[in-house]
N, C-alpha and C positions, 0 to 999 in steps of 0.2 A: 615702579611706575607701570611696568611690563603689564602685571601681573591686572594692576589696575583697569585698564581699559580692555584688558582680555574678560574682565568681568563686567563691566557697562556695555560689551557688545553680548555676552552670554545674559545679560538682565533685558536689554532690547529685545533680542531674538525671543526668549522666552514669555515678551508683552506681546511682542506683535502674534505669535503661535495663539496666546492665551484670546488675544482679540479675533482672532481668524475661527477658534473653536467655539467662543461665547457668539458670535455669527451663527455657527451651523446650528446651533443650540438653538438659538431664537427662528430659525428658520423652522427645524424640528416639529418644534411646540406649535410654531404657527400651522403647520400642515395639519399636527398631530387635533389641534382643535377644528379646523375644518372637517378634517376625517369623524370626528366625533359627532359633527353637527350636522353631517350631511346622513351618519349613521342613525340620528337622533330623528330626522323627516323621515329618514327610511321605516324605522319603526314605524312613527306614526302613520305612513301609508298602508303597511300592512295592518294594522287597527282600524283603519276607514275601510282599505279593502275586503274585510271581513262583514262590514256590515250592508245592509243593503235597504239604500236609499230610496229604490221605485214606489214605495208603498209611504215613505212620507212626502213624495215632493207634489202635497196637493198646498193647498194654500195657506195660512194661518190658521184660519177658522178648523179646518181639520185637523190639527195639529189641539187646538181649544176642545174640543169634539173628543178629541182620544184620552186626555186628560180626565175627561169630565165623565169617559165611561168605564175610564180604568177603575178599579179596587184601590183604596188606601194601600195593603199591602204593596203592589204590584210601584205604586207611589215611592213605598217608602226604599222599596230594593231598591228603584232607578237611582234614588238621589242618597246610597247609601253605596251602590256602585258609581257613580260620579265622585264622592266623598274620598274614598280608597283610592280612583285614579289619583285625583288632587294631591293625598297623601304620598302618591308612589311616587308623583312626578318631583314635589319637592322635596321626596329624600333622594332620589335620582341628583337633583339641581346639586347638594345639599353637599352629596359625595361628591359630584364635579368638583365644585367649591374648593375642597379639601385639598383636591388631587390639585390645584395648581397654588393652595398656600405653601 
């Protein structure tokens, strides 16, 4: 009988450990996804910061204007580099995804 309850108090002690570690776990993961996401603005700030906005922030119609005097080619690079980012960001997504199934 000894024996018995030396072992319902070694299966307790061993839930309550197992619960106190599945806690730091989920705390973990939680930071570890903020840390990711706040990593993930970080990027995208330095991608804005590279680029320089003074010369588009005229109003629509100039924006209509640049289109209209660019070259097809010059066309098709832009929306062929927008395509690629598209692509990277959802293989980016794609791997997160994985990393937490």
């Amino acid at each position: 009988m000894n024996t018995n309850k030396a072992l319902q108090e070694r299966l307790a002690n061993s839930e309550e450990l197992l619960q106190r570690k599945t806690s730091l776990l989920h705390q973990a993961c939680e930071k570890q996804c903020k840390l990711e996401q706040e990593l993930a603005f970080y990027k995208i700030d330095l991608k804005f910061d590279r680029l320089d906005f003074s010369k588009h922030l005229g109003t629509k119609s100039n924006l209509n204007q640049r289109i209209a005097n660019d070259s097809i080619f010059s066309t098709i690079k832009f929306h062929n580099n927008f395509i690629e980012d598209s692509e990277e960001t959802k293989s980016t997504m794609a791997d997160e995804q994985h990393r937490y199934d």
